[in-house]
KEKE-3310 file (N, C-alpha, C; in steps of 0.2 Angstrom, whole numbers, plus 5000, padded with zeros to 4 digits):
npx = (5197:5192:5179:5181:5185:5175:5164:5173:5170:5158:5154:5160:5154:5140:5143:5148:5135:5129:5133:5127:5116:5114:5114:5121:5122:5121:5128:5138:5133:5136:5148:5153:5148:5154:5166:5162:5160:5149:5137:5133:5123:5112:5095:5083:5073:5068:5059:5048:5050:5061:5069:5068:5074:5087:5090:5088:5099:5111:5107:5111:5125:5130:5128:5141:5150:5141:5134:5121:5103:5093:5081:5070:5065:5056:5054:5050:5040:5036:5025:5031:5043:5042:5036:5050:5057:5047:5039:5023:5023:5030:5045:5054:5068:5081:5087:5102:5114:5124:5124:5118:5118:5122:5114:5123:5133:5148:5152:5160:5158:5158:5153:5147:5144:5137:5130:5120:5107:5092:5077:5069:5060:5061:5051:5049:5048:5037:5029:5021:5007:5008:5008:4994:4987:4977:4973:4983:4983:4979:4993:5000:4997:5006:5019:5036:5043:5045:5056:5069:5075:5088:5090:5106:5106:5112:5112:5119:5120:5128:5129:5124:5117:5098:5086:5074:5060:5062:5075:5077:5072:5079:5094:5092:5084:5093:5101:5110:5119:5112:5106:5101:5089:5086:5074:5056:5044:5028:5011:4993:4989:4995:4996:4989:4997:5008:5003:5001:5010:5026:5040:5057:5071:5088:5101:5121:5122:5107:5099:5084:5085:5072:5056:5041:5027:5019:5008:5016:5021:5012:5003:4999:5013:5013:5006:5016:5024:5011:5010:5024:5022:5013:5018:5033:5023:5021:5031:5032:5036:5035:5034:5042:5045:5054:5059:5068:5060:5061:5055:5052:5053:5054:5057:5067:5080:5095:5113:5126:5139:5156:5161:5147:5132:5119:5102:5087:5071:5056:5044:5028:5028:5032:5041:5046:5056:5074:5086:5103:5115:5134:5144:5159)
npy = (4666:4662:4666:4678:4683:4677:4688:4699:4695:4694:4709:4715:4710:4715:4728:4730:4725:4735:4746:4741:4742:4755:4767:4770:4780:4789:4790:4793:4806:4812:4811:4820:4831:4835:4837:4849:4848:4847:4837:4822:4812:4808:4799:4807:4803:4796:4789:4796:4789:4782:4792:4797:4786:4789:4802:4795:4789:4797:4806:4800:4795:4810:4812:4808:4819:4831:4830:4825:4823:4835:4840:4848:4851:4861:4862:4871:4876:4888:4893:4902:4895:4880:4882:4886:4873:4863:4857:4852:4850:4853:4849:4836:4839:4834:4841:4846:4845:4853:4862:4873:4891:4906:4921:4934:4927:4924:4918:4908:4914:4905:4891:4880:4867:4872:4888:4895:4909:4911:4919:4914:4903:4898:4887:4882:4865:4865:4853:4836:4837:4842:4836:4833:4844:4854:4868:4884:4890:4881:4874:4884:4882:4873:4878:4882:4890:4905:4910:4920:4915:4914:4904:4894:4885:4871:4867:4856:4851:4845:4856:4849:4841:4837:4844:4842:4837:4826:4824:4834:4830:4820:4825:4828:4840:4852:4855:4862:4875:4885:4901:4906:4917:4929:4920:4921:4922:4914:4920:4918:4930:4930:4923:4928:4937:4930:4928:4940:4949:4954:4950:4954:4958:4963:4970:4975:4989:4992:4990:4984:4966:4957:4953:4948:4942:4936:4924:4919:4907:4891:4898:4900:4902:4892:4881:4877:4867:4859:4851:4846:4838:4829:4822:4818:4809:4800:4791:4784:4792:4804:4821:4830:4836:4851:4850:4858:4866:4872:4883:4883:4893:4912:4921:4918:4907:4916:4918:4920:4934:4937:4947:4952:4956:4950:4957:4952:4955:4954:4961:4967:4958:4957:4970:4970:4959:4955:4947:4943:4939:4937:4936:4930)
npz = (5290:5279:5279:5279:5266:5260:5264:5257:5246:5242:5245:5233:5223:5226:5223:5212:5206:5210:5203:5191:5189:5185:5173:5159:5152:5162:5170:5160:5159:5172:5174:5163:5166:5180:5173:5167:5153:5139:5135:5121:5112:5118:5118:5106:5103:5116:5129:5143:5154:5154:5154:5166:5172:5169:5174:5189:5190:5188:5197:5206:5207:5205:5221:5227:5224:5227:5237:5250:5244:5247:5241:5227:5209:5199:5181:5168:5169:5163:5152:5140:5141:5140:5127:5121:5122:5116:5123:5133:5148:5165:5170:5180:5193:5203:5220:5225:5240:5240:5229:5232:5236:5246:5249:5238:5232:5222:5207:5196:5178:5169:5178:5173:5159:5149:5154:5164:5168:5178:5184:5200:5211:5230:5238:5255:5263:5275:5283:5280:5276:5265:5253:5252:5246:5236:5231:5229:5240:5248:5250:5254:5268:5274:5271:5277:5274:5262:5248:5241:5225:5215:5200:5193:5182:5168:5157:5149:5137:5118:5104:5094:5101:5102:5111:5119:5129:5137:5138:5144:5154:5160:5161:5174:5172:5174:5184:5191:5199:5214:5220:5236:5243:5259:5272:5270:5279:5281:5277:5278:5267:5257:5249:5239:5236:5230:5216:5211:5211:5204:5196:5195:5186:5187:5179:5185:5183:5185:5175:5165:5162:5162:5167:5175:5178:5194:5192:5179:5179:5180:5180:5196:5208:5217:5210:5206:5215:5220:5209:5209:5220:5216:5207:5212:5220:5209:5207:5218:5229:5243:5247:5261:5278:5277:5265:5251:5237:5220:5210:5197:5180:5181:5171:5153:5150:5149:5147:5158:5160:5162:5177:5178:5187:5195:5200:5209:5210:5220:5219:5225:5235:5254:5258:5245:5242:5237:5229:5224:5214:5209:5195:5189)
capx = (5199:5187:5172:5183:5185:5167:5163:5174:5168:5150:5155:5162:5147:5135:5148:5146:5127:5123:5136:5125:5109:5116:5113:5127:5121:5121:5140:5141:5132:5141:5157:5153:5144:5162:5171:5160:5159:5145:5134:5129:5123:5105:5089:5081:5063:5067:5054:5051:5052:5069:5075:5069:5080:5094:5088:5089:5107:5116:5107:5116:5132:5133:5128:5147:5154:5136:5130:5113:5096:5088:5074:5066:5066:5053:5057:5046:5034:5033:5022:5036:5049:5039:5038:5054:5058:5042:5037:5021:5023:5033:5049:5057:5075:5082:5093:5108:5115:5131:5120:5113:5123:5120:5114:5127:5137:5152:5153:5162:5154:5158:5152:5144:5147:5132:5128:5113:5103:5087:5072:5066:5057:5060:5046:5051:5041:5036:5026:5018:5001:5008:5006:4989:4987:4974:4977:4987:4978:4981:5000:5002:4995:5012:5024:5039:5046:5049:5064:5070:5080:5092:5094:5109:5104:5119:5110:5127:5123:5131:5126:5122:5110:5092:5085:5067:5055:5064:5082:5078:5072:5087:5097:5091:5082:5098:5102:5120:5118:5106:5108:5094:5087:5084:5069:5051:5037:5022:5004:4988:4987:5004:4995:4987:5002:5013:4998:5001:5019:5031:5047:5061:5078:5089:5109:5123:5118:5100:5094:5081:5085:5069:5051:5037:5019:5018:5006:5019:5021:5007:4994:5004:5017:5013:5006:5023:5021:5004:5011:5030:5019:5011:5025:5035:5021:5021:5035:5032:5038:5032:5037:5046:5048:5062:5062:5068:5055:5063:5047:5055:5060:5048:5061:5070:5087:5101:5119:5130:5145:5162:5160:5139:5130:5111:5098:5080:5068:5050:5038:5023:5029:5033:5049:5049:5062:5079:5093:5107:5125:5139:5149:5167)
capy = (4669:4660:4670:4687:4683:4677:4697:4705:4695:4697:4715:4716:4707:4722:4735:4725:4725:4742:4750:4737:4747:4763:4766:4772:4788:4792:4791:4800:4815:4814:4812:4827:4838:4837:4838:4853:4847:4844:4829:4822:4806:4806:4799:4812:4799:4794:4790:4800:4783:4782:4801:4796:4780:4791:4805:4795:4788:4806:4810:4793:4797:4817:4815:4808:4828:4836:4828:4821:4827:4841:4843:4846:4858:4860:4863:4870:4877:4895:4892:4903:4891:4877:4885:4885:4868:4858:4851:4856:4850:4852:4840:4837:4837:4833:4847:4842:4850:4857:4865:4878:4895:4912:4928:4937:4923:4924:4909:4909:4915:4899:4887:4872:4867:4879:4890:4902:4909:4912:4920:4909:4906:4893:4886:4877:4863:4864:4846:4832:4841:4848:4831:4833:4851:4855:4876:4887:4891:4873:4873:4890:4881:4870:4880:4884:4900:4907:4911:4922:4909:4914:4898:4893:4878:4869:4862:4853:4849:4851:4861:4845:4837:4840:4846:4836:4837:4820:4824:4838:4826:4814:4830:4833:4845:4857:4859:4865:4878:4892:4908:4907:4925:4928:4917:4927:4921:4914:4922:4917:4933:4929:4919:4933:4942:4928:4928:4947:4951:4957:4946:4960:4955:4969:4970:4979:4997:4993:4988:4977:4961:4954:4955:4943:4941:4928:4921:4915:4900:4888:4901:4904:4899:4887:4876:4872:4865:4853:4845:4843:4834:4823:4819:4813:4803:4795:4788:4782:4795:4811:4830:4829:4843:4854:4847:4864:4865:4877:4882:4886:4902:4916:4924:4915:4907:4920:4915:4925:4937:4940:4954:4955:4957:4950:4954:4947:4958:4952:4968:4964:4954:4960:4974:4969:4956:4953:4939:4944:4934:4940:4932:4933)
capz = (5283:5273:5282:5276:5260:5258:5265:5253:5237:5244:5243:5227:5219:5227:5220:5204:5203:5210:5196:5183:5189:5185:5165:5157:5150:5170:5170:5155:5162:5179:5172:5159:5175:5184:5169:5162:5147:5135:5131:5117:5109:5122:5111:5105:5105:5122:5132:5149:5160:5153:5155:5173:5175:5167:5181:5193:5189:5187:5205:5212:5202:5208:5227:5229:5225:5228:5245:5248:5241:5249:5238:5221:5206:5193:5177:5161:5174:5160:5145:5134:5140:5137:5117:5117:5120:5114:5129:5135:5154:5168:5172:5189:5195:5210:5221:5230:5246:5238:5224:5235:5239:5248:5244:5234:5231:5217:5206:5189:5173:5168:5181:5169:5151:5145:5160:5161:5175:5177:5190:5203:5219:5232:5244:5261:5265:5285:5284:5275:5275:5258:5250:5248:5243:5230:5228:5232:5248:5256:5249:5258:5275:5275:5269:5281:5272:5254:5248:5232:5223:5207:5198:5188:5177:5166:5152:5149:5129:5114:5100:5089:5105:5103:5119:5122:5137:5138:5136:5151:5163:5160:5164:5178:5175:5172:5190:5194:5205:5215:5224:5240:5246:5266:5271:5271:5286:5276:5278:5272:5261:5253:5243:5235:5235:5225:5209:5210:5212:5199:5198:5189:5184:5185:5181:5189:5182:5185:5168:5168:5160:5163:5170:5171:5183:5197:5186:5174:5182:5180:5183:5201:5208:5222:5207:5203:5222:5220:5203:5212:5223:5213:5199:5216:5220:5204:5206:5224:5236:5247:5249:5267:5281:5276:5257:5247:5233:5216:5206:5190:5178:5179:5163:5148:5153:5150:5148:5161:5158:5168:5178:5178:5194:5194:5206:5205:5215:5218:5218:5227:5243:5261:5258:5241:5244:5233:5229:5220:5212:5205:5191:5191)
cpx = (5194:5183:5174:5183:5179:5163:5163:5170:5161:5149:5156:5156:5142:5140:5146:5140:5123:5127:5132:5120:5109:5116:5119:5127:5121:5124:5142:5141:5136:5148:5157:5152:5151:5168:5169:5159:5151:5143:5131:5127:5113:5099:5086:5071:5062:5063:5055:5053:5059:5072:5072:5075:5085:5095:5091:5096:5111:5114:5112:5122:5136:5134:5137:5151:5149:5134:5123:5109:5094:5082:5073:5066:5062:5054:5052:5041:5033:5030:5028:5042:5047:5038:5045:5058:5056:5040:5032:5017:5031:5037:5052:5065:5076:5088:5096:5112:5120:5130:5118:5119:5118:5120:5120:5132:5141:5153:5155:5156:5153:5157:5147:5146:5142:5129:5123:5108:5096:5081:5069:5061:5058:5055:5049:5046:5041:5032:5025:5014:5002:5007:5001:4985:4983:4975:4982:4988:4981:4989:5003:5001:5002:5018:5028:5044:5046:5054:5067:5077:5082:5093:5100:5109:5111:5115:5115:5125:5126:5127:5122:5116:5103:5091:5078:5065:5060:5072:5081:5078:5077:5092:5098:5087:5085:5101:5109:5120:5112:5109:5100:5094:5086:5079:5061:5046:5032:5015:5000:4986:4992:5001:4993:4992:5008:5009:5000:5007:5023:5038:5051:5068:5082:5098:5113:5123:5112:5096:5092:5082:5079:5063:5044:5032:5022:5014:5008:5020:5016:5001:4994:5008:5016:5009:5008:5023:5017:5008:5020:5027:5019:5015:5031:5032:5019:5025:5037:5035:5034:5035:5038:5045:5056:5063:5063:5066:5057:5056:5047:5056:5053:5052:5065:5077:5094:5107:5123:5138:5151:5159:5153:5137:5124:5107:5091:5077:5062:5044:5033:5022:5032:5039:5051:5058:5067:5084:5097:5115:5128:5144:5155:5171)
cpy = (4668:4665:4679:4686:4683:4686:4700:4702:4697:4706:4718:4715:4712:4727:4734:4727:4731:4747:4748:4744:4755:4765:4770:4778:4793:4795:4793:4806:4814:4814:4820:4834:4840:4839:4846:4854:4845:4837:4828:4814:4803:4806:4804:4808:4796:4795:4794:4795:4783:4786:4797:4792:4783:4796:4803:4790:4794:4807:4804:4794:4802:4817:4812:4815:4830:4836:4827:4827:4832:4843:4841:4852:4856:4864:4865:4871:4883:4891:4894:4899:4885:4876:4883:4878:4862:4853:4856:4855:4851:4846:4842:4834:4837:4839:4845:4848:4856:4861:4872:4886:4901:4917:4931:4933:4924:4918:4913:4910:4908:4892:4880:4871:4871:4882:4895:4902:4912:4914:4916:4910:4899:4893:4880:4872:4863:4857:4841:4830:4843:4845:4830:4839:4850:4863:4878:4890:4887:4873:4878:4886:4876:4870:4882:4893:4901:4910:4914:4916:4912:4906:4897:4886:4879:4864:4857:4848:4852:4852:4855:4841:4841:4843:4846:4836:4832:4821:4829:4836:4822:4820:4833:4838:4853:4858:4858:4868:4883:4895:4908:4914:4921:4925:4922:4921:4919:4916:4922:4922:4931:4927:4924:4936:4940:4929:4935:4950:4953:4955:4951:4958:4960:4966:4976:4986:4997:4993:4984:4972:4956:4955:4950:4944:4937:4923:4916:4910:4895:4890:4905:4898:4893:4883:4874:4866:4858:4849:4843:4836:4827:4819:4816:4808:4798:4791:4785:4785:4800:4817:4828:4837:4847:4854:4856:4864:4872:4878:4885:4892:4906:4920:4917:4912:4912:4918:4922:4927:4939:4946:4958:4953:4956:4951:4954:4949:4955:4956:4965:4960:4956:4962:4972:4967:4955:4946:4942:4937:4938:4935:4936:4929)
cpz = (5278:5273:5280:5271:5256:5258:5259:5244:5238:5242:5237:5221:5219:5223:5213:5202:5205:5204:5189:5184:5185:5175:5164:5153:5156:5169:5166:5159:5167:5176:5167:5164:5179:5179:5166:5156:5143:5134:5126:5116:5116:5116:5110:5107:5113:5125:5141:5156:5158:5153:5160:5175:5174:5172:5185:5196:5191:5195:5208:5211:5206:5217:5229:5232:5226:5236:5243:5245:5244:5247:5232:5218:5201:5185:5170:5166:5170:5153:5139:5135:5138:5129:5116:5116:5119:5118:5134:5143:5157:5167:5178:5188:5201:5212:5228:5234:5243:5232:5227:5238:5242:5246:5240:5232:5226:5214:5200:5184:5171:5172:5179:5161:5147:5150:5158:5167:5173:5184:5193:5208:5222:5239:5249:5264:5274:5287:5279:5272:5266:5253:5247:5245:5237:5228:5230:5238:5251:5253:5255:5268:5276:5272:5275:5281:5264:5253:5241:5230:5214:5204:5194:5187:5172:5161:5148:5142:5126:5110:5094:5094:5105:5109:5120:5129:5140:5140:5145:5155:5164:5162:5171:5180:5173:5179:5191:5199:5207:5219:5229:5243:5254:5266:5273:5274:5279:5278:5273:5265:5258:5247:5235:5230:5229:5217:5209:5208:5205:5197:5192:5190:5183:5184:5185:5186:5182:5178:5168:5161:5158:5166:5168:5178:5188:5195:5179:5175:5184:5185:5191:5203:5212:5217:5206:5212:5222:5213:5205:5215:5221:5208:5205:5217:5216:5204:5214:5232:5239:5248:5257:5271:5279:5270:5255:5239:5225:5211:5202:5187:5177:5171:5161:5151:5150:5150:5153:5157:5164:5170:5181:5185:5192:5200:5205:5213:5213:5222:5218:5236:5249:5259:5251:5241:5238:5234:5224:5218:5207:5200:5187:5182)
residu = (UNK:UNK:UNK:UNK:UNK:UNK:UNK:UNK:UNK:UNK:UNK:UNK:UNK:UNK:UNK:UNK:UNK:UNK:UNK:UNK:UNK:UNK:UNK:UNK:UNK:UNK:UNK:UNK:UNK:UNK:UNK:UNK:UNK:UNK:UNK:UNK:UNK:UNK:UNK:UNK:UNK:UNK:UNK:UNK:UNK:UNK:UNK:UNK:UNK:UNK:UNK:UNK:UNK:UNK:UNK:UNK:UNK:UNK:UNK:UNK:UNK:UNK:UNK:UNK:UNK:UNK:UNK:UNK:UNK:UNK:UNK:UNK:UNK:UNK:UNK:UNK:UNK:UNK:UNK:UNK:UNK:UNK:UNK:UNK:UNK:UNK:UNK:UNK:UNK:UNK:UNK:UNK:UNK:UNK:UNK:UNK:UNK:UNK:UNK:UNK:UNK:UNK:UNK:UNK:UNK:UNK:UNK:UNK:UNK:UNK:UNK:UNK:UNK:UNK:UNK:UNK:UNK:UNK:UNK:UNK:UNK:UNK:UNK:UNK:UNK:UNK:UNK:UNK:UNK:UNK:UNK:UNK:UNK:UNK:UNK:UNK:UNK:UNK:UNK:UNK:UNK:UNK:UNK:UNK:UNK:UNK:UNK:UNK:UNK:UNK:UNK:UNK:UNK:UNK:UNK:UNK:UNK:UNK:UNK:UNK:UNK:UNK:UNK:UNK:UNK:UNK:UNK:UNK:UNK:UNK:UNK:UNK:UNK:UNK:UNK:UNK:UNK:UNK:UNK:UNK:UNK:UNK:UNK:UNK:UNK:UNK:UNK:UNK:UNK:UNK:UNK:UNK:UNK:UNK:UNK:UNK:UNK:UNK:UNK:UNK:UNK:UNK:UNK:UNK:UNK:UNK:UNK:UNK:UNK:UNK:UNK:UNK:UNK:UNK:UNK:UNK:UNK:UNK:UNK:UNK:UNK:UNK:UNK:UNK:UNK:UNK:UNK:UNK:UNK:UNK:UNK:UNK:UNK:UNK:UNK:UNK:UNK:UNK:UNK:UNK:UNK:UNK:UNK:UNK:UNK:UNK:UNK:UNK:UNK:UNK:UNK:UNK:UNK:UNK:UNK:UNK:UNK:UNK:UNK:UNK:UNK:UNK:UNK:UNK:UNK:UNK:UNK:UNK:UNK:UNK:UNK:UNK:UNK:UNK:UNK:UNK:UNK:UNK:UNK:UNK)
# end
């Protein structure tokens, strides 16, 4: 009886001490992300080691309802989005299994506390090799597929929270949910193809909403790729086989409408491939 007692308080003390770890703006956000309500009250001066710690609380918090990690999402990879929220790099968010849906998927208009979608692209990593990737040549060499990807991000502040480089990586990033396109084969000219491409946003009578270069994304996209890379390995880990890699917004985020239908073709790449979602 002793030696089971000793266990459970043993336990209890772990429970205790890995709850300490966990900052409590974490537990804000997760609590606010399942409630879909708004945050406020995150420092505006906060430094980005501390949006990390607070990062990496919210991802510990959410895999309860989300499920594990699957990957990485880069954030702040378009210069005009970059403008508009004074931050002039990337920041990284983590993306969880239960995040991820299928092509035409229906989700509420309303599926965050400030919802808004945006044009993507997702890269599958096939090795390890991609770890030391310098262009976008050697990135392509250990790629497993690409993937048109709608995001919808959930910038889950309120109207009185600033919204800081800092404030985003503490966020997450913004990541709620995605919409993943069929997977497309990689080939060495591809590479050409993603700098060249056309990514266009259209709604459901075909208006275009949106339209931007491959280009717009740190010069091309698979750079969002090489600085994933490295901003994991800053922080002492590695891009994995299989990791699902989001490589930010080629257009502005967008709030959705009951009823609208988005689909995000990318003009330039084998059959000019599509992703679409509907919001209900």
């Amino acid at each position: 009886m002793k030696h089971r007692n000793a266990i459970a308080s043993l336990a209890a003390i772990l429970v205790l001490s890995a709850c300490a770890t966990v900052p409590p703006e974490s537990r804000q956000l997760a609590t606010n992300f399942n409630a879909m309500q708004p945050t406020s009250g995150l420092a505006k001066e906060m430094s980005m080691e501390e949006a990390a710690r607070i990062r990496a609380g919210l991802v510990e918090e959410l895999a309860a309802s989300q499920g594990k990690p699957v990957g990485y999402k880069a954030g702040l990879t378009n210069p005009a989005v970059q403008k508009r929220f004074g931050h002039n790099s990337p920041v990284r968010g983590v993306l969880l299994e239960k995040m991820l849906l299928e092509d035409g998927a229906e989700v509420p208009a309303k599926f965050g506390a400030v919802p808004v979608f945006e044009a993507d692209l997702v890269v599958v990593v096939k090795d390890e090799g991609i770890n030391q990737a310098k262009t976008p040549a050697d990135v392509m060499k250990h790629v497993a597929s690409i993937r048109p990807f709608i995001e919808l991000p959930d910038l889950v502040t309120a109207k009185e929270q600033p919204i800081t480089g800092a404030v985003l990586n503490a966020i997450n990033s913004g990541a709620r949910l995605g919409v993943l396109g069929k997977p497309i084969a990689p080939t060495p000219d591809m590479v050409d193809m993603l700098g060249k491409m056309m990514v266009v946003m259209r709604d459901q009578d075909g208006k275009e909403l949106a339209k931007a270069p491959g280009v717009a994304i740190l010069g091309h996209p698979l750079n969002a790729v090489i600085w994933l890379a490295q901003d994991v390995a800053r922080s002492g880990g590695r891009l994995r086989a299989g990791d699902i890699l989001s490589l930010g917004s080629f257009s502005a985020p967008m709030p959705p409408k009951p009823g609208m239908k988005v689909t995000v073709t990318y003009e330039g790449l084998p059959g000019n491939p599509s992703v679409s979602v509907r919001f209900k």
